[in-house]
ZAMARGU-4260 file (C-alpha; in steps of 0.2 Angstrom, whole numbers, plus 5000, padded with zeros to 4 digits):
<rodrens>
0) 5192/5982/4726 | 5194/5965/4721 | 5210/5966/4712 | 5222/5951/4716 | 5238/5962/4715
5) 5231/5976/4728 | 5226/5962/4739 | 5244/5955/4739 | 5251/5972/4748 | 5236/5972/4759
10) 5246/5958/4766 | 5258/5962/4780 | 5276/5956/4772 | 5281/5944/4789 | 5264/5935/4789
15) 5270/5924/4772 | 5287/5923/4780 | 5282/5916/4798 | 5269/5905/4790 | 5282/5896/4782
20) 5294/5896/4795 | 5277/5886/4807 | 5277/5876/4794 | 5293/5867/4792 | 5293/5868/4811
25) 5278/5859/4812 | 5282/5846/4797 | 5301/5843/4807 | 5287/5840/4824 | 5276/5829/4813
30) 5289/5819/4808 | 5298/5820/4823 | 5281/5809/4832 | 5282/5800/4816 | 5297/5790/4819
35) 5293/5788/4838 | 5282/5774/4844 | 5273/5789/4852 | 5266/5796/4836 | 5250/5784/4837
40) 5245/5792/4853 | 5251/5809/4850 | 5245/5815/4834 | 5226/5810/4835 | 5227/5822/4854
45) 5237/5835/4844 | 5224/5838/4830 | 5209/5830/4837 | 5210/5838/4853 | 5211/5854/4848
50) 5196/5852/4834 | 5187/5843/4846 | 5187/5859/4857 | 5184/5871/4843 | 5165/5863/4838
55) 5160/5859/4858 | 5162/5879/4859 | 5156/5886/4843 | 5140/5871/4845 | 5137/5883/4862
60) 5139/5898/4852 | 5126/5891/4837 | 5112/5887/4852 | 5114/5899/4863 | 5121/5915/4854
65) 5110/5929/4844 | 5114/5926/4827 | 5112/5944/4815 | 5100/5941/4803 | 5087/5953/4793
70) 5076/5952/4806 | 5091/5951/4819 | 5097/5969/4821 | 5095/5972/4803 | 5106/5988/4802
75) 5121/5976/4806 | 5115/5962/4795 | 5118/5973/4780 | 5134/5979/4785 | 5140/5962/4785
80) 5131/5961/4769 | 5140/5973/4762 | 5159/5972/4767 | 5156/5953/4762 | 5151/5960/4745
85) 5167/5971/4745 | 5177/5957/4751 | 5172/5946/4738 | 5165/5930/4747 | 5152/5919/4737
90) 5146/5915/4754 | 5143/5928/4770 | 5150/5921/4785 | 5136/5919/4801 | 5139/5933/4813
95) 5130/5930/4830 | 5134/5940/4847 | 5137/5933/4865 | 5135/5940/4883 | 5152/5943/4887
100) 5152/5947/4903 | 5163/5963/4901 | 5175/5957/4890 | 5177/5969/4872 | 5183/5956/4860
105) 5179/5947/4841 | 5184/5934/4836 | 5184/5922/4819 | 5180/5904/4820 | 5175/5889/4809
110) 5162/5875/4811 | 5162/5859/4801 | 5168/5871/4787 | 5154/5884/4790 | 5162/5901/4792
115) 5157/5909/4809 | 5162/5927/4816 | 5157/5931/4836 | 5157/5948/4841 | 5157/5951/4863
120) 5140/5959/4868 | 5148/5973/4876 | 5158/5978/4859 | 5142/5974/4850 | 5133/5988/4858
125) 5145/6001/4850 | 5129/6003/4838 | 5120/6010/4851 | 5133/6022/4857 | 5135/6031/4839
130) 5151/6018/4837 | 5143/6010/4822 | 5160/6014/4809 | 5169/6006/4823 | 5160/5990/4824
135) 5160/5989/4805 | 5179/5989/4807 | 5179/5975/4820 | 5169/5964/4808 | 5179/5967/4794
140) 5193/5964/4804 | 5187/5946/4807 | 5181/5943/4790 | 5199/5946/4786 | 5204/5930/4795
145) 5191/5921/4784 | 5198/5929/4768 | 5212/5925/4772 | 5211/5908/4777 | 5221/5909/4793
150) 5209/5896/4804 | 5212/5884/4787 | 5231/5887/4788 | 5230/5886/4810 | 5227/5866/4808
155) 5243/5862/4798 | 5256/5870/4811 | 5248/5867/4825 | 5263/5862/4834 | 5270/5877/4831
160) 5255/5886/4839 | 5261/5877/4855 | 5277/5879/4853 | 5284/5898/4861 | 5288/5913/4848
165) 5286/5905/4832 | 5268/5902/4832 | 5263/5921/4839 | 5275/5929/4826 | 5263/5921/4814
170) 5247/5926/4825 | 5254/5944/4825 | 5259/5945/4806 | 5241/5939/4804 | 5233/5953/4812
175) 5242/5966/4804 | 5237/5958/4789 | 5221/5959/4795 | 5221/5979/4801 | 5227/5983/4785
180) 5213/5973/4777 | 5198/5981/4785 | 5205/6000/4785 | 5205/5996/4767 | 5189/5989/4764
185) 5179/5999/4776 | 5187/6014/4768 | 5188/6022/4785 | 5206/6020/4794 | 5200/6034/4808
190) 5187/6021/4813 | 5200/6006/4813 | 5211/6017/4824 | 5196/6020/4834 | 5192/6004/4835
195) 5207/5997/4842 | 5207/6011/4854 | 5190/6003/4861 | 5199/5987/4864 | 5210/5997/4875
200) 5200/6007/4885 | 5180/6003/4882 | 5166/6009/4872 | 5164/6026/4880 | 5180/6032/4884
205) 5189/6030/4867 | 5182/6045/4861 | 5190/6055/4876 | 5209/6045/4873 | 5222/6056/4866
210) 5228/6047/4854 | 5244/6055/4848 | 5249/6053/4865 | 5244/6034/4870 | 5254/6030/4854
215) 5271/6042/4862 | 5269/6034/4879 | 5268/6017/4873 | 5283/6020/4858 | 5293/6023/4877
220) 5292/6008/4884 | 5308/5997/4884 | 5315/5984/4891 | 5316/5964/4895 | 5300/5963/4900
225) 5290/5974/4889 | 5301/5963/4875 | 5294/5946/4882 | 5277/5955/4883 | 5275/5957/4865
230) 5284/5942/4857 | 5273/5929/4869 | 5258/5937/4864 | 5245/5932/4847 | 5240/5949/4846
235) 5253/5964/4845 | 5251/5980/4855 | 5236/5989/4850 | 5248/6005/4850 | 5257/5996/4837
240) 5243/5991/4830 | 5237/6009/4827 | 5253/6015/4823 | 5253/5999/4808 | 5238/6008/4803
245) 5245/6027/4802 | 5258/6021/4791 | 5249/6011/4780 | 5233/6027/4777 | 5248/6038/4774
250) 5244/6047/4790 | 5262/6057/4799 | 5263/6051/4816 | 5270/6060/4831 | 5276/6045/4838
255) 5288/6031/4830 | 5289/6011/4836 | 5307/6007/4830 | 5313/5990/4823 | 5328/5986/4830
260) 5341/5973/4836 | 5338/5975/4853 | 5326/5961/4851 | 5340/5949/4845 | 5352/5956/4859
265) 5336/5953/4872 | 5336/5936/4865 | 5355/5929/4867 | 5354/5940/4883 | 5342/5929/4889
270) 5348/5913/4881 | 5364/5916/4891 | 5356/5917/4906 | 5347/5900/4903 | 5364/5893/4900
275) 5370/5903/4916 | 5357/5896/4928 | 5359/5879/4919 | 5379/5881/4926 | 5376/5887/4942
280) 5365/5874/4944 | 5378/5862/4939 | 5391/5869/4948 | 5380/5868/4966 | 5372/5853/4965
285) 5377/5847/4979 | 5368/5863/4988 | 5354/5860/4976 | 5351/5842/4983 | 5354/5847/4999
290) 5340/5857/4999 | 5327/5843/4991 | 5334/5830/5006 | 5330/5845/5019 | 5311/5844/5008
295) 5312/5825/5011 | 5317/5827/5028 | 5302/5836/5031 | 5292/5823/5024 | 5302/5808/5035
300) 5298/5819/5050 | 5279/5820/5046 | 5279/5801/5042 | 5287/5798/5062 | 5272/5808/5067
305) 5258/5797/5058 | 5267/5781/5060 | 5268/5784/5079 | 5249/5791/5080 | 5246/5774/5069
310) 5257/5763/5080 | 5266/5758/5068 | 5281/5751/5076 | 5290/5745/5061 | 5291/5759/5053
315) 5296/5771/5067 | 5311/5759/5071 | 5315/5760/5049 | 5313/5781/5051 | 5324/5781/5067
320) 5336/5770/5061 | 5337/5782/5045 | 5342/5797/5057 | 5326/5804/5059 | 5327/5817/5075
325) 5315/5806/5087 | 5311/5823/5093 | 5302/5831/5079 | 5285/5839/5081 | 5271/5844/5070
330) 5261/5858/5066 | 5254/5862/5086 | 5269/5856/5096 | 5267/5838/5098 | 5281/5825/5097
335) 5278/5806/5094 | 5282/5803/5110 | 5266/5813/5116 | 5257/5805/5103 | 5262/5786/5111
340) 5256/5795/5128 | 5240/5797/5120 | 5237/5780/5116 | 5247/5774/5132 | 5257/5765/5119
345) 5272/5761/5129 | 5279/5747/5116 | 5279/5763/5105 | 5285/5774/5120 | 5301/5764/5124
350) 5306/5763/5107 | 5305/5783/5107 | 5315/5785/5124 | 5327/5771/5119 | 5331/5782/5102
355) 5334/5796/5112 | 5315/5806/5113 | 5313/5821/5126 | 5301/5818/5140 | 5301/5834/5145
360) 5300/5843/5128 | 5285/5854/5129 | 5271/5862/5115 | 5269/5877/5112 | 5249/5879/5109
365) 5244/5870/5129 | 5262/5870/5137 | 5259/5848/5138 | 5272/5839/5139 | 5270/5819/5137
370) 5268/5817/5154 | 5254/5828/5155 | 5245/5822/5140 | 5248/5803/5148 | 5237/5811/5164
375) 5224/5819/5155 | 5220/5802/5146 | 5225/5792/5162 | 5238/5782/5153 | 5245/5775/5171
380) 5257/5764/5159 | 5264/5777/5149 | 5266/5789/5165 | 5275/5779/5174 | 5287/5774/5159
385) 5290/5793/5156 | 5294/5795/5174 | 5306/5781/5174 | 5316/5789/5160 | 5315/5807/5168
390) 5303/5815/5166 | 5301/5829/5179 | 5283/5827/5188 | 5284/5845/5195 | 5288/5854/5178
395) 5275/5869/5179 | 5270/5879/5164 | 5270/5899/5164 | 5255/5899/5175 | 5261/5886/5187
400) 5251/5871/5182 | 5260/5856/5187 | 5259/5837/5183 | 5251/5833/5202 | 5238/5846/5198
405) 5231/5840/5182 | 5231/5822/5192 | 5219/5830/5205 | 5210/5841/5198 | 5203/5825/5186
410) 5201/5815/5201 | 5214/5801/5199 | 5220/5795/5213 | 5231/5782/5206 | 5241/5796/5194
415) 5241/5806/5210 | 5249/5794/5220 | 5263/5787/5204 | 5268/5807/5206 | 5270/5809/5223
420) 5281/5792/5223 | 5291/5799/5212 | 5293/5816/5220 | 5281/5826/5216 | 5277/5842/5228
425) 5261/5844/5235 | 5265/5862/5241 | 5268/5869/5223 | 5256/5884/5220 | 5252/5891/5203
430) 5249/5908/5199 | 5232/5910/5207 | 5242/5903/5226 | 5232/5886/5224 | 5239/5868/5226
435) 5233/5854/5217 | 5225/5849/5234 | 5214/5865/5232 | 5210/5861/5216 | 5205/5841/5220
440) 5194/5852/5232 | 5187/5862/5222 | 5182/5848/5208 | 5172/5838/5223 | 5185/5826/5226
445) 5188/5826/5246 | 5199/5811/5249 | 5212/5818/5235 | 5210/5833/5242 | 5213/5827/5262
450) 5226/5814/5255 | 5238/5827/5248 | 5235/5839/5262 | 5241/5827/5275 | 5256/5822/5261
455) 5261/5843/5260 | 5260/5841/5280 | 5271/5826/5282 | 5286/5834/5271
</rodrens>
């Protein structure tokens, strides 16, 4: 079985091709950083990196993973033992199994030159499920990799690995190399189709999976898409795969996965539409960057906010002079304007007024306007200013609340008496029929109370 010209046609016929194909891509890159005063950096991160990687995860495996041995579930042991033997390696590759947390997966690796194959918990208890031909499939399929020397040939285009299409081709070549390889050497290519099959649907439910018409529904399958799918992908459809597998045991399928051209058509399609969009893009730039100044509008606009909340004057006169709308508002409502009210900032609040800023405007959370805020933090300053420039002091919310009754109902008499010298009503009601002199009343504060009554009386 050892034969060097049956191994030859063991090998699927694109792997040799897209390996050499990585490789001048990967030579060009290398060279490519060579000449660049990049390279010194670039290099070291493009091999190291990876490498680097590889043992910190394989180390993890080595001390926390069950390694098969002949006191290790001895019945796998010698399974390995034995395709080793077929497969005619002078040393066995270590095999250990990790929790995989639900995942059914293999996979072949390499540490400081010792040759390691990791098999998922979950796929590894096929041996207790009567799937023991199908695991032995799985291992062979990744001693394959080993015999193969993919992991050595990995390290010499790994820019093509990184690089889109090129480097899966050669992934996908490599695992119908690899099929091929442990139908053959297993002698069992119903327990390699079975064992893909588990891949796609689990240990117990294989068995139940019309295969025949998994293979049909998937040869169905067309389009963009389902294109991209594939030829992005390390590992081909597992359809495919056992379709690969059909063909190469002599086995008649009901179902047939063409090779066409549509891939190519798919391809330009695509590359058309790159070159499209790159034109459309060229041909509305001006909308384009219309819409990135409307995103730095929005970041202008925040900036007002803070800077005023900050007081930061200098800054709010450089955003104002750069056209930002001095009525603005943030997330709840508030303007900067409310935000000098706050602070009774009225350096801050003239500036605002001066550049055009709504003293009415009101949020939408509380119904405040500046004013109001101004009286609930008994900013007389900033009041009166807002006032001054307009503001209306009997502006009532949808319940009726008005300016005068936030004023006495927090018991300040010196708010109350700005509002009524700039025209406040006493006699307004809200929608419960009360005055603010009934609501100084009610908050214990008499002389508000008595002082507004006799203010209503004498209008």
């Amino acid at each position: 079985m050892n034969d060097n010209h049956l191994d030859s046609s063991l090998i699927h016929m694109k792997e040799k091709r897209y390996f050499i194909l990585a490789l001048i891509f990967s030579v060009l890159a290398y060279m490519a950083l060579i000449i660049s005063v990049l390279f010194i950096v670039i290099i070291p991160i493009l091999i190291l990196l990876p490498l680097f990687a590889q043992a910190v995860m394989m180390a993890n495996i080595r001390t926390n993973g069950v390694r098969i041995s002949p006191r290790q579930f001895p019945e796998v042991y010698d399974l390995v033992q034995e395709q080793s033997a077929r497969m005619g390696f002078s040393t066995v590759p270590d095999v250990y199994v990790m929790e995989s947390g639900g995942f059914l997966n293999a996979f072949a690796s390499r540490f400081f030159g010792r040759n390691m194959v990791v098999l998922y918990s979950d796929l590894f208890e096929l041996i207790q499920t009567g799937g023991s031909r199908e695991l032995a499939y799985v291992i062979s399929h990744e001693l394959a990799h080993h015999k193969r020397n993919h992991l050595v040939k990995q390290l010499l285009i790994i820019p093509a690995l990184w690089f889109p299409f090129i480097g899966e081709a050669y992934s996908r070549a490599c695992e119908y190399t690899c099929d091929r390889m442990a139908a053959y050497y297993t002698g069992d290519a119903e327990a390699a189709m079975d064992g893909l099959t588990v891949l796609a649907i689990g240990k117990t439910l294989y068995k139940r999976v019309d295969r025949e018409e998994y293979l049909l529904h998937s040869s169905r399958e067309r389009g963009l898409f389902v294109w991209l799918a594939e030829k992005l992908s390390t590992h081909p459809p597992l359809p495919k795969r056992i379709y690969a597998i059909q063909q190469f045991a002599g086995i008649t399928p009901s179902a047939e996965f063409k090779s066409s051209k549509k891939g190519l058509v798919i391809a330009g399609i695509a590359v058309l539409a790159v070159a499209g969009s790159i034109t459309v893009g060229v041909v509305f730039s001006k909308g384009i960057m219309q819409i990135a100044d409307t995103f730095m509008d929005s970041a202008s606009e925040d900036e007002l906010l803070t800077a005023a909340s900050e007081g930061d004057m200098e800054r709010v006169q450089s955003l104002l002079d750069d056209g930002i709308n001095p009525n603005v508002t943030d997330e709840e409502g508030w303007t900067a304007l409310m935000w000098s009210a706050q602070f009774n900032d009225t350096e801050m609040g003239n500036l605002l007024l001066d550049a055009g800023a709504d003293p009415n405007q009101v949020e939408v959370s509380y119904e405040e306007t500046a004013l109001t805020v101004a009286l609930y933090n008994q900013s007389h300053e900033s009041a009166a200013l807002l006032l001054e420039h307009g503001a209306d002091p009997n502006l009532q919310d949808s319940l009726g609340w008005s300016p005068l009754m936030t004023a006495a109902s927090g018991g300040d008499m010196d708010a109350v008496q700005l509002l009524i010298d700039t025209g406040a009503n006493p006699g307004l009601t809200d929608s419960s029929d009360l005055t603010a002199a009934d609501y100084a009343y009610e908050n214990g504060y008499e002389e508000i109370a008595a002082w507004l009554q006799s203010r209503g009386e004498s209008i």
